[in-house]
N, C-alpha and C positions, 0 to 999 in steps of 0.2 A: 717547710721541711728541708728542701731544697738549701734555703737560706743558712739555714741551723748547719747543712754538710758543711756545707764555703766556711761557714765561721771556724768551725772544728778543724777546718783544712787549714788553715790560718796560724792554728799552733802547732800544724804537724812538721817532721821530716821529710825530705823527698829522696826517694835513694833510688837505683835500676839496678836490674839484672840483668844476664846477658842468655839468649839461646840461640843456637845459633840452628840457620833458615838453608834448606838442601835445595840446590837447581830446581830440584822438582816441585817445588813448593811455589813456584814464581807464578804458577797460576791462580793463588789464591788457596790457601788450607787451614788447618785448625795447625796452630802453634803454641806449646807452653808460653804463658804469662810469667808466672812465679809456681816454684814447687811447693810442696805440700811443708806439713811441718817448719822445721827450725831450717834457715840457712843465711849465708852470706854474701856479700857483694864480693864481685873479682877483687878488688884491691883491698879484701878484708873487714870489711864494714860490716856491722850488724853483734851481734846474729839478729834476723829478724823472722820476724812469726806468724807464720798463716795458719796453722793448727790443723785441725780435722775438718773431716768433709761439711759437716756444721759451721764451725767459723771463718772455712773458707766461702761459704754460703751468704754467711752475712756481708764478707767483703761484697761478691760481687753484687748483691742489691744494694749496698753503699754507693758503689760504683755505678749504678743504673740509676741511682736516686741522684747523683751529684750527676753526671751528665744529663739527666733529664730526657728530653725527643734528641738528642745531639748523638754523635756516637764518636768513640775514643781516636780520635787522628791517629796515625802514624808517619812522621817526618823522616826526614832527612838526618841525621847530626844533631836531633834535639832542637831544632832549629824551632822549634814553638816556643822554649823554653828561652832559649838565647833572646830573641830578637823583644823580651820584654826588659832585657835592661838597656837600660839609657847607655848611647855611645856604640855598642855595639849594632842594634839595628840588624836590616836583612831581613829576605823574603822568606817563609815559611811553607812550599807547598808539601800537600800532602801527598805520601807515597804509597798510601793504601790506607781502608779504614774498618777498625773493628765492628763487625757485623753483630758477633752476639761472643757473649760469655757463659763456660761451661764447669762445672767444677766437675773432675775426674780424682780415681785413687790419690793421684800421684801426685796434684795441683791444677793450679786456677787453667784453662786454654781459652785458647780466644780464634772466632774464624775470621782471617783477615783476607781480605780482596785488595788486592796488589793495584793500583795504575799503570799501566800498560809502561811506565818509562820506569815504574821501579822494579816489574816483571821483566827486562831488557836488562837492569842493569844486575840483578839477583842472577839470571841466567847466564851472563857475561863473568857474573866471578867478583863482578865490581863492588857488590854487597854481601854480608852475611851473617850477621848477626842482629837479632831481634831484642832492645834493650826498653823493653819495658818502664815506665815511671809510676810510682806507687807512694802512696800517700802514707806515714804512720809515725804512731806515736814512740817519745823517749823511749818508751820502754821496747820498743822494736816490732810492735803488734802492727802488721798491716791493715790499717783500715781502708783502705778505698783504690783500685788501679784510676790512674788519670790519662796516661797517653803509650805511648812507645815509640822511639826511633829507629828507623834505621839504621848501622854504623856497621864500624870496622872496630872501633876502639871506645868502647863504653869508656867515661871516665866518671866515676862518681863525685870525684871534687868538682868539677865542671856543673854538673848538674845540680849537684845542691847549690850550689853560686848561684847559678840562673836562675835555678827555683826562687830564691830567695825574694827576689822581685815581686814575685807573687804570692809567698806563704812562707812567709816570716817565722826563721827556725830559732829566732834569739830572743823572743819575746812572749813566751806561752806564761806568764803572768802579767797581773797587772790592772790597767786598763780595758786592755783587749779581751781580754781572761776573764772580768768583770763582766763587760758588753755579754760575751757566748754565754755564761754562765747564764746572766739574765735573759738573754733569749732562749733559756732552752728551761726558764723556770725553776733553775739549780739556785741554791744557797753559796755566796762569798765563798772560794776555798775548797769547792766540793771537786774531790781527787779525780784523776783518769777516769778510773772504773767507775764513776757516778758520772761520769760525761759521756762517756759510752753504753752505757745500759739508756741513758736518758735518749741516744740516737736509733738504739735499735727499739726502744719503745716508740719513737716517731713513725720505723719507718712498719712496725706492726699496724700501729694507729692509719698508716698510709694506706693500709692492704686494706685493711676497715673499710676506710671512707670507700676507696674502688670497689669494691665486691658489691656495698650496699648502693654506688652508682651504678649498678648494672656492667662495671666493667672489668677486663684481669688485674689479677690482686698485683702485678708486674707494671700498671699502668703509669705514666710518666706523671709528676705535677702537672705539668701542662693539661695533661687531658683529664684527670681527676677535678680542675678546677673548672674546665670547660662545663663535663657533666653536672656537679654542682650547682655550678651557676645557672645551668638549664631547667635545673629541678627547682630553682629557688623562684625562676622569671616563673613555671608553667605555675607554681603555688600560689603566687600574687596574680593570676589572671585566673584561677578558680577562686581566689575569693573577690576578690575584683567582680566576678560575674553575678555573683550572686547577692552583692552590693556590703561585700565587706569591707575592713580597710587592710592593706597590704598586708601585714604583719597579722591577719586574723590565727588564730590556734588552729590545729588542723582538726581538733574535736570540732570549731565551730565553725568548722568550712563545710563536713561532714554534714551537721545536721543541719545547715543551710541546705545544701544539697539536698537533702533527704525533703527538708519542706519546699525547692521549687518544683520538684519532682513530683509534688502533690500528693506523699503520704500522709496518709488516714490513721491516727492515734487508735483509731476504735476499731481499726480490722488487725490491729496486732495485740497480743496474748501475754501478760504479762509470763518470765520465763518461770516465774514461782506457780502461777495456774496451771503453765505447761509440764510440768514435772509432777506437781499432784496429779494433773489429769492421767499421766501416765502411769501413776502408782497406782491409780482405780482402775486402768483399765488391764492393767497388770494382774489384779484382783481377781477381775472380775475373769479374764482368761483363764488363770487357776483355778477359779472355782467351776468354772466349764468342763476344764477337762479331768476334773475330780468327781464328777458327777458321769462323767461318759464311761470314768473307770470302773466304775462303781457301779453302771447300771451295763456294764460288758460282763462283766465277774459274775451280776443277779444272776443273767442269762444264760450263761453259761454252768452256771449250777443248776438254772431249773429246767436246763435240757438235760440234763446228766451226766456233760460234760467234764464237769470238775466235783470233785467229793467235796464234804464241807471238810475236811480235817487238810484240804489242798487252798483253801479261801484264801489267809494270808500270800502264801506262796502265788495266787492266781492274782491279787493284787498286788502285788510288789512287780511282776512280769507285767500287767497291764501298764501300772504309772510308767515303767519304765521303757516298754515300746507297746502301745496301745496297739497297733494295726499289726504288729508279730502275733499279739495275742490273738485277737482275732481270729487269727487266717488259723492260730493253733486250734483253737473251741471248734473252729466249723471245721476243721480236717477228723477233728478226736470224733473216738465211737462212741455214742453213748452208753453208759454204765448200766449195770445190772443195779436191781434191787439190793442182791446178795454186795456189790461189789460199792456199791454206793454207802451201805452201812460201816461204824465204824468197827475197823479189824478188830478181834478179841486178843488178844496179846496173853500167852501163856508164858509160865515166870520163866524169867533171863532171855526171853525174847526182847528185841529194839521195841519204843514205845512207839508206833505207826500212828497214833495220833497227832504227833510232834512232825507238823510240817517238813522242818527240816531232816530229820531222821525220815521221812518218809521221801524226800527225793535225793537223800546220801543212798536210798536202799534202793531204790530204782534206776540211778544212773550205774550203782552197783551191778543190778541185773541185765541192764544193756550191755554192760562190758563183758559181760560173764557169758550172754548171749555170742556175742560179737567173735570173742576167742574162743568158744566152744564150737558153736551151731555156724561160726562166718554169718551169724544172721542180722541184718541192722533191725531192731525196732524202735518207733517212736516211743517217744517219754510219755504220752500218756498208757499206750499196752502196758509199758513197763511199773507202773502205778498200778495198774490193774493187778498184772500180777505178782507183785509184792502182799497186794493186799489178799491178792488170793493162798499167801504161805508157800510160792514156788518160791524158789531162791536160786 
């Protein structure tokens, strides 16, 4: 993956921007990288393009993907850049280094920790501007921050010269063009926007591999290949132990495992017997408590409990909370001869034979009770006296 940025960096531009760094900052603080949206270099370069909180998002994982465990230098005068071309030469120290990257409204920032000589010289006055290097395509889309200098006097022809040593801005066809292409599994000729979707699908594929190694989906190549390669040695010493050959399937490492372990074929249940079983016993539970419902309701009628023209209604309350009903039957008074019979129904009277007409008529008389008399009584009195013609 790693590899794939370098190449892509290869045909990109290098351009800087300039912010400029307050006294106060010489201790070390969060400082704009590059702004949000569309903008331009001092001396009119660009426009180039970070976009929304999204695409500036993919920068900085570009950016974390192409430095890897390393983290972004900041020099003197660009002097990283300088001292790779021939003739010119010169030392390179660094004047502080980018700790981490942060994308805000506004644009990319970055917290920079200063070295104590370039914290003397930012305090002194001697320095003050923060000139960023950034990596991006013709079309002006920044793909990736690389470094930032220190200065007084960003020059962007400066820098793109220097750059040039190392990321060749005259040659994004070709040969070179060819090689990226191929390593990135593209087709002859396949445009920007297919070179770029094809890197932010690497570096999703990257988060992949991390996550499913146990580690942040932010993890560097370095330590993705570490993990990896960990998982791959411990794989070949589980099958290795159980006398397979390096490369065994992980199904057949499993069921090695499973036979040194000294599983017994005949104490497990195939899962198809396990699910009939369960269908029977399923069964057989329903047909238990179909029988308990049924013989709560008998008994409850043959104590006097419940009238027969209340049966239905006494099973349907049973199936549906057995042990409510219960506790109803044994609370309820036992019924009269008179009251147990069924009511005689004089015409354009409700038919009380009809289950439900007969506790629409009783929850009727509780409430009629309740707003009259303030009196609460239970559903079975009120059955009763339904059927006794009070109303």
């Amino acid at each position: 993956m790693k590899s794939a940025l370098a190449s892509l960096a290869s045909t990109a531009l290098v351009a800087s921007h300039a912010t400029a760094i307050a006294a106060a900052d010489a201790g070390g603080a969060w400082v704009q990288l590059i702004p949000a949206g569309t903008f331009a270099g001092r001396d009119g370069r660009g426009p180039f393009v970070a976009g929304d909180k999204a695409a500036m998002q993919t920068i900085v994982n570009n950016s974390q993907a192409y430095l890897g465990s390393t983290e972004a230098v900041v020099d003197y005068d660009h002097q990283s850049v300088f001292s790779a071309v021939e003739g010119v030469g010169g030392t390179a120290p660094a004047a502080g280094w980018i700790k981490e990257m942060q994308v805000r409204d506004d644009g990319i920032w970055g917290r920079v920790e200063w070295t104590a000589k370039a914290a003397r010289a930012i305090k002194a006055g001697e320095y003050r501007y923060l000139s960023p290097v950034f990596m991006h395509a013709k079309s002006g889309q920044v793909l990736a921050i690389k470094m930032a200098g220190l200065t007084n006097a960003p020059n962007l022809d400066l820098v793109a010269v220097a750059a040039s040593a190392l990321f060749s801005a005259t040659n994004p066809t070709g040969d070179s063009m060819d090689k990226i292409l191929a390593a990135l599994g593209l087709a002859t000729g396949t445009n920007e926007a297919g070179v770029l979707s094809a890197i932010n699908a690497l570096l999703s594929s990257s988060s992949a591999v991390a996550k499913a190694a146990g580690l942040a989906a932010t993890a560097s190549a370095a330590d993705i290949t570490s993990a990896v390669e960990a998982m791959a040695a411990d794989r070949k010493k589980f099958a290795e132990a159980v006398g397979l050959q390096a490369d065994a399937k992980a199904d057949d490492i499993v069921t090695a495992v499973h036979a040194a372990k000294g599983a017994d074929p005949a104490k497990f249940v195939p899962i198809a017997q396990v699910t009939a079983l369960q269908g029977e016993v399923k069964e057989l539970r329903d047909a238990l408590a179909e029988g308990k419902v049924t013989d709560a309701v008998s008994r409850a009628m043959a104590d006097g409990k419940v009238p027969p023209a209340l049966k239905d209604w006494a099973l349907t309350f049973a199936k549906a909370d057995l042990k409510g009903f219960e506790a109803y039957a044994a609370k309820a008074p036992a019924l009269t001869k008179t009251q147990l019979e069924e009511p005689r129904r004089q015409e354009g009277e409700a038919d009380l034979t009809d289950p439900t007409v007969l506790a629409a008529a009783a929850s009727a008389y509780q409430k009629k009770q309740r707003a009259d008399a303030g009196q609460e009584i239970d559903f079975a009195t009120a059955v009763n006296a339904v059927k006794e013609g009070k109303k």
